[in-house]
N, C-alpha and C positions, 0 to 999 in steps of 0.2 A: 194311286194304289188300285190295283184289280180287286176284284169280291174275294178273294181268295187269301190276297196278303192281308189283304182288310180282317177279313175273318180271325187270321191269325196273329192280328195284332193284339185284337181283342182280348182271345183268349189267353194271349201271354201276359196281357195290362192284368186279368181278373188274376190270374196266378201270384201274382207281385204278394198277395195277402195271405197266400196260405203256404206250408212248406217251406219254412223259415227257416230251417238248419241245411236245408240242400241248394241253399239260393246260388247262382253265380250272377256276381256284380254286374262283372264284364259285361258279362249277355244281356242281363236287367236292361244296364245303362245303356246297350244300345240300341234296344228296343224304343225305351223311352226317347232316344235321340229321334228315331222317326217317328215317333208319336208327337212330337212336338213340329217336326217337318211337315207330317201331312198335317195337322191344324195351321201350321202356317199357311199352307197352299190353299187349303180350303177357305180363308178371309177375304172377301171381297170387300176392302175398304169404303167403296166410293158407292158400295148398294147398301153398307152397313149390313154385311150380312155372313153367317160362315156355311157354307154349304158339306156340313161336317157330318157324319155318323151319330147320331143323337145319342147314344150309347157311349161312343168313344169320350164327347164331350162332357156328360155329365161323368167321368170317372175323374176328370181334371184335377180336381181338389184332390179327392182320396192319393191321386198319386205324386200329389204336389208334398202331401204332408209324410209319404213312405219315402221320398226323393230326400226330403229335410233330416230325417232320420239316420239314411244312408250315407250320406253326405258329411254326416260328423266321422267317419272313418278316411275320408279324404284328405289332401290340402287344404288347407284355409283357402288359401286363393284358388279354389275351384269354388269352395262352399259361396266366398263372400259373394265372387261374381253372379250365382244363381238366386242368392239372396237379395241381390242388391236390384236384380233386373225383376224378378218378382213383388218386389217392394216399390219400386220407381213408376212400374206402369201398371200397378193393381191388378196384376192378371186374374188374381181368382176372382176377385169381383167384377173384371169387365166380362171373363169369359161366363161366369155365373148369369150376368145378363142377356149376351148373347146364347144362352141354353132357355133361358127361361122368354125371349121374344117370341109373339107372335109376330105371324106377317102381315096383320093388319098395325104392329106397331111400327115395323120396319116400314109399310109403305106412307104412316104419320110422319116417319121421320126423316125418309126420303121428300115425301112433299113440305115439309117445314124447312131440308135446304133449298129446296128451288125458289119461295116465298119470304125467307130471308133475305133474298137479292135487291128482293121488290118490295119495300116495307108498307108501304101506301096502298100499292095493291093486295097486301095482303089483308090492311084493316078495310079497303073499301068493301074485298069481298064479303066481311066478313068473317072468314073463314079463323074459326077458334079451336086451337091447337094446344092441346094438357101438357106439360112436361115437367116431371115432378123435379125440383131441383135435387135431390139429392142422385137425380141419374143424369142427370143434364153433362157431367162434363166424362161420362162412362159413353155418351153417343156420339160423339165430332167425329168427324172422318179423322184428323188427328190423333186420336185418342188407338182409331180401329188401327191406322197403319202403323203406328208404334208399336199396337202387341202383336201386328205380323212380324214385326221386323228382331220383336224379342222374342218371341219363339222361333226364328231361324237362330237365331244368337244361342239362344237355350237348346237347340240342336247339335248345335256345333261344342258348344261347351263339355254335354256329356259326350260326343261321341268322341272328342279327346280323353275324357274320363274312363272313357271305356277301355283306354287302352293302357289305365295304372293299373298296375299290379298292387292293390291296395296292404295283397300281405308284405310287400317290398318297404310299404313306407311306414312309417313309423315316427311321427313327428313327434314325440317327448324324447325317444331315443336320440334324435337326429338333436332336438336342442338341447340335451344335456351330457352331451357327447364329451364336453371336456371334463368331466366332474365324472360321468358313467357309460366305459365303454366295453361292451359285449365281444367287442373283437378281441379284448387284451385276454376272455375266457379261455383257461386251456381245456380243450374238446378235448384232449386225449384223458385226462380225468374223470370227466362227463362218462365216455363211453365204458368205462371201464367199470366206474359205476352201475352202469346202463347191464352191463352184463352180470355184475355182481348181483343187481336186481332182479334179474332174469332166472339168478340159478337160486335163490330164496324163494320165489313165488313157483318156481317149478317144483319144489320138495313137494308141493302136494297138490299131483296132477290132477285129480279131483273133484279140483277146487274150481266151481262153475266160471268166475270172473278169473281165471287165468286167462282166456282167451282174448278178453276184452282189455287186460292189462298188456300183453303181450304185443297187441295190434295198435295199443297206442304206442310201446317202447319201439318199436321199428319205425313205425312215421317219425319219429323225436329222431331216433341216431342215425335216417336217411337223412332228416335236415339238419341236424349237426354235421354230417359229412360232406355236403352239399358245399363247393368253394366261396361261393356267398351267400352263408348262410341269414335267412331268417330270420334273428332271434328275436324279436316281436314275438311269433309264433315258439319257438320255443322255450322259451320265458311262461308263455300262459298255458302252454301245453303241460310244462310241471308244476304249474301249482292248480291247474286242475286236477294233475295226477295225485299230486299230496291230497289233496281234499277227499279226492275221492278215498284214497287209504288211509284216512283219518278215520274217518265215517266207519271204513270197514272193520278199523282196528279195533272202535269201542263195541263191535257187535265177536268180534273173535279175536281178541288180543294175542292170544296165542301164537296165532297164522301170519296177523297182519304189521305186529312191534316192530322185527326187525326189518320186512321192507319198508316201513312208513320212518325208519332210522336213514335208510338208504335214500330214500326220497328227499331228507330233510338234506343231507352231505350234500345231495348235487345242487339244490336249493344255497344252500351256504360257498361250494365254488360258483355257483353264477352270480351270488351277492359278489364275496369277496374281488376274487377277481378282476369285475369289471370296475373296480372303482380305483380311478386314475393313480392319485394320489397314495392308495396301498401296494400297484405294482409299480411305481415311481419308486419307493421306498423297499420294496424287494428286491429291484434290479440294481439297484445300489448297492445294497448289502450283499448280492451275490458279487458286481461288480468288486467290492473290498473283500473279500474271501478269496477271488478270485488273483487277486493283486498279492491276498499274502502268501496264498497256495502257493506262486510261481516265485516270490522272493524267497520260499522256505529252502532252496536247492543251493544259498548260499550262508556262510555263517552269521551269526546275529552277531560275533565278539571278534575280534580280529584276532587272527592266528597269533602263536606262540614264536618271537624272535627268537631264529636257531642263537645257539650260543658256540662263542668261540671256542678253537680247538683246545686252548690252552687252561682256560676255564673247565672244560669236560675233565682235562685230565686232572688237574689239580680238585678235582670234585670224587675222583677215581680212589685219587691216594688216599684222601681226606678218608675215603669211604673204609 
């Protein structure tokens, strides 16, 4: 990296921590992909050393633990993988050491492998060398090329991460799919709701949080409209929206009763609806409605046997 992309890696890592409602993943993650890239390039295994931005390095934890965070909105199998390569090679602890070396340690430990070779000559020299065991197995050259080789790995991980659409996936949705599904919703209800909502909270133009109610109902029935839609996001879009008119309704009941009525109905078709098992039993019942609808065009009792001629007339006389 040049001083330039350097610089502004920086300031996007420092960003990761503030502005939390305006975050984009995408971009986050794939920031962090070359931030893990250029610390990989910068490990010099064999001099035990990382020739890294001492800034960049010491932010490693801080974004190891906003990475863990974000990461529970993904896959499993993105999260396990990143979890498992962080746990297996002790990154934050070896890179924690590698931040905190001096180069008078690094060149201890560079001279402790060349005298390892030479066991005999290292006690004739003398030469008496500290190495605290509990960092002893955080220094092997081993130890260094492994966390190059998981931070290329951890590169590559999120920069496929990078390219979920995290509001696409929806893993409780996807596993309880056969018991509750949002597709069997009918939208044409939702919207129509959506609009009945719209002409309530309009009576009274006035009314400062129209603006704010209005600009959520259009985000909501562009993604209901939307051919694959959503509904993860739409789902939470309305029971933030109830909430919020919940709240409004105990301070002006008045104003707020019957949209927070309205809010509850579309709340009640997205329950209903989507549960397998209750439109299994609706399409049934229309199906047998339907069956009797179209046998109704014939009689239920079998017609009347005409009677013979001779029997009419003798019913004639009689008469």
């Amino acid at each position: 990296m040049d001083e330039k992309e350097l610089e502004y890696l920086k300031i996007h890592l420092r960003s990761l921590f503030y502005n939390e409602n305006e975050r984009d993943l995408s971009r986050d993650f794939k920031y962090i992909s070359d931030y893990y890239r250029y610390l990989a390039k910068c490990i010099d295994y064999q001099k035990f050393s990382i020739n890294s931005d001492i800034e960049l390095l010491e932010e490693f934890e801080a974004v190891h633990l906003w990475l863990q965070e974000k990461l529970l909105l993904f896959p499993d199998i993105i999260r396990k993988q990143v979890d498992e390569i962080f746990t297996d090679q002790k990154l934050c602890d070896v890179v924690s050491f590698m931040t905190n070396m001096s180069e008078e340690h690094v060149y201890e430990i560079q001279r402790n492998k060349k005298f390892r070779r030479f066991p005999k000559l290292y006690s004739f020299l003398g030469v008496k060398l500290i190495l605290p065991n509990e960092q002893s197995e955080l220094i092997k050259e081993d130890t260094f090329f492994a966390v190059k080789m998981a931070l290329s790995r951890l590169s590559q991980i999120l920069k496929y991460a990078s390219s979920v659409n995290v509001s696409n996936y929806d893993e409780t949705i996807h596993e309880f799919k056969d018991h509750y599904n949002p597709e069997l919703i009918n939208k044409n209800k939702i919207l129509t709701l959506i609009n009945y909502l719209r002409v309530q909270i309009g009576n009274n133009p006035e009314n400062e949080n129209l603006e704010k109610i209005s600009r959520r109902l259009d985000s909501l029935e562009a993604e209901i409209q939307r051919p694959k839609v959503r509904w993860a996001l739409v789902i939470t879009g309305f029971f933030v929206l109830m909430g919020f008119l919940a709240d409004l309704k105990t301070l002006e009941p008045n104003i707020y009763s019957e949209p927070f009525k309205t809010i509850e109905s579309i709340i009640h078709v997205i329950h209903a609806d989507g549960l397998v098992q209750e439109s299994m039993s609706k399409n049934l019942i229309e199906h047998k409605k339907s069956e009797n609808h179209s046998n109704s065009q014939w009689p239920e009792e079998d017609p009347p046997i005409p009677r013979k001629e001779t029997e009419i007339k003798e019913i004639k006389n009689n008469s």
